[in-house]
C-alpha positions in Angstrom: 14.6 13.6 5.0 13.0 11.8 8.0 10.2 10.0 8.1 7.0 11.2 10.2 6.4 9.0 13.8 3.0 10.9 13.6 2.4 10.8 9.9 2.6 7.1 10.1 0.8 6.6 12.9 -2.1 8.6 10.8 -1.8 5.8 8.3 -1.7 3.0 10.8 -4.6 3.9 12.8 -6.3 4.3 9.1 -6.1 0.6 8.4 -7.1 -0.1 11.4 -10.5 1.7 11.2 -10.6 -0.3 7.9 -11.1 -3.1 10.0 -8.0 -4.3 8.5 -6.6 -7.3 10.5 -3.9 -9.0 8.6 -1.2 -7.0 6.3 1.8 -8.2 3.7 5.0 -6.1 3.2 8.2 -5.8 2.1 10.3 -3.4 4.5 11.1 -0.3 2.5 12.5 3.4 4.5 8.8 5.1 4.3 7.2 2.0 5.9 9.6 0.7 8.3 7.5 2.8 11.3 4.0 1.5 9.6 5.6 -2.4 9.8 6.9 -1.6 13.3 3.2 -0.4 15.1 1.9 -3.6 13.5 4.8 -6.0 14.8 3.8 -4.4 18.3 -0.4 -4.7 18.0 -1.2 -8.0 19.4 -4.4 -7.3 16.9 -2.5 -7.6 13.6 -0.9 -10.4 11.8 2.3 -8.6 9.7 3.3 -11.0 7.2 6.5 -10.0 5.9 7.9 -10.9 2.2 10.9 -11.3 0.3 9.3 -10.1 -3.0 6.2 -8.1 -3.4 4.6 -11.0 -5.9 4.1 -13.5 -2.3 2.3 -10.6 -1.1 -0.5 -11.1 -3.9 -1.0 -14.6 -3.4 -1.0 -13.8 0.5 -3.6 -11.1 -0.3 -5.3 -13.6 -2.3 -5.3 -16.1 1.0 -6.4 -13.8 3.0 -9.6 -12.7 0.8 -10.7 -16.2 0.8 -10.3 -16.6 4.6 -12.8 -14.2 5.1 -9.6 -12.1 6.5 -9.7 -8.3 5.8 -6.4 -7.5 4.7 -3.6 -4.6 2.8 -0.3 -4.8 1.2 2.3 -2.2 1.9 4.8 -1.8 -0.8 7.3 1.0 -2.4 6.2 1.5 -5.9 9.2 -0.4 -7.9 7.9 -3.4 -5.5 4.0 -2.8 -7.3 5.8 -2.8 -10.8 7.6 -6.0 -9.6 4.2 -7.3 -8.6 2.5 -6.6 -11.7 2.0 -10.7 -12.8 0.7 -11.4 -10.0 -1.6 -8.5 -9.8 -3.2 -9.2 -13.6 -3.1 -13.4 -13.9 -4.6 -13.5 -10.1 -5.9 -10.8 -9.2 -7.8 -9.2 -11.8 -8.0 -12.1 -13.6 -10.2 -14.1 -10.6 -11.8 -10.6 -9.3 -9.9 -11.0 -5.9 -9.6 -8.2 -4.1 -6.6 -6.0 -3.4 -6.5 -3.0 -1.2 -2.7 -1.5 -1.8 -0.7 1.1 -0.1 2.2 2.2 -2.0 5.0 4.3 -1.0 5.4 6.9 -3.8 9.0 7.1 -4.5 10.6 8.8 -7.3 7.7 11.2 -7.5 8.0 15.7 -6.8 11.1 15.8 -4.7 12.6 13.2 -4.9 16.6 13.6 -3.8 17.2 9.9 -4.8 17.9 8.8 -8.5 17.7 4.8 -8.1 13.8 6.0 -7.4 12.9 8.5 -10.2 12.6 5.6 -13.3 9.7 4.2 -10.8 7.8 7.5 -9.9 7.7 8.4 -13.4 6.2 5.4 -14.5 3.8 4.5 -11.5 0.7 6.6 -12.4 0.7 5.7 -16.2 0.9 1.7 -15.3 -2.0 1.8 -12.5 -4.1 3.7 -15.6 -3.0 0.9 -17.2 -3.8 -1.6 -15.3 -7.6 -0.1 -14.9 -6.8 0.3 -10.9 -8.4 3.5 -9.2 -6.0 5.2 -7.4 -5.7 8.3 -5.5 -3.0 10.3 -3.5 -2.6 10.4 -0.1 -0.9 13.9 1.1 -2.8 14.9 4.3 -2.6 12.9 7.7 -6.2 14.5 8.3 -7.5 12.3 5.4 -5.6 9.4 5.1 -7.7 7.0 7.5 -11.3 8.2 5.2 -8.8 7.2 2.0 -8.0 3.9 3.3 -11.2 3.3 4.2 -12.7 4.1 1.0 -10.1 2.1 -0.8 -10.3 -0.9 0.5 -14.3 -0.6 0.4 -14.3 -0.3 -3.0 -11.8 -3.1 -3.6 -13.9 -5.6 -1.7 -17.4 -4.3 -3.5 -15.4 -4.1 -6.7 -14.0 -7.0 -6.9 -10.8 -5.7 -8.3 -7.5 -3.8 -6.8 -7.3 -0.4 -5.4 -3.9 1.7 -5.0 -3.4 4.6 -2.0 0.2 6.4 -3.1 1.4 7.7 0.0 3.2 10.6 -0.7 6.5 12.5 0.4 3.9 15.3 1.7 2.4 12.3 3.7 5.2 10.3 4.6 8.2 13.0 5.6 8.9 15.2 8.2 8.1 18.9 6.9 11.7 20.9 7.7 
């Protein structure tokens, strides 16, 4: 499977319209086109991160700059995350606006990502954090948008899944 130049472009120019300026991210296969528009946009500040936990403190840093801001991360990097996201996050009502590339989910040729995908739904349900799925380029930019709103008016994180529907070339 290949990932979609235009699909991702969809989702870049969707955080942009979000008046997002600032993003954190571990590089992971779906996002690598995502990370490499905002390397080249003179607008956006791409921090990059060894582990997806920095990216909540980051988050966190950015929120209290005044700094609209979203984290791009794979789904076993938002279960890594999970400490971060419940003693800072939730815990201090600081927002977080997340993107998360659904691995392991409906078609999934991979087995290293199917333990995740099975689990993701069940632990942002958990977690209390609204989440919906993104499957249509059409959409995406209005679900970004609408996530990250209610993350700021909230108080409290927000999850996008991007999807294989979203994020793949259709053969």
């Amino acid at each position: 499977m290949t990932v979609s130049y235009d699909k991702s472009k969809a989702v870049y120019e969707g955080i942009r319209s979000a008046g997002v300026r600032s993003i954190s991210a571990l590089p992971e296969t779906w996002l690598g086109l995502l990370l490499q528009r905002a390397e080249d946009d003179p607008e956006m500040t791409l921090i990059q991160v060894a582990k997806e936990e920095e990216a909540i403190g980051i988050a966190a840093g950015a929120w209290f700059a005044g700094e609209p801001h979203v984290l791009l991360m794979q789904n076993h990097g938002f279960l890594a995350a999970i400490n971060g996201i419940v003693s800072l996050a939730q815990l201090y009502h600081i927002p977080l606006c997340m993107l998360i590339a659904l691995r392991g989910h409906w078609g999934e040729p991979y087995p290293w990502h199917t333990r995740g995908g099975n689990v993701t739904e069940g632990v942002l349900r958990a977690l209390q954090i609204p989440f919906e799925y993104a499957r249509e380029p059409d959409r995406v930019a209005q679900q970004i948008r609408e996530g990250h709103t209610l993350s700021r008016s909230s108080l409290w994180p927000t999850a996008l899944l991007l999807t294989r529907d979203l994020m793949e070339e259709v053969d």
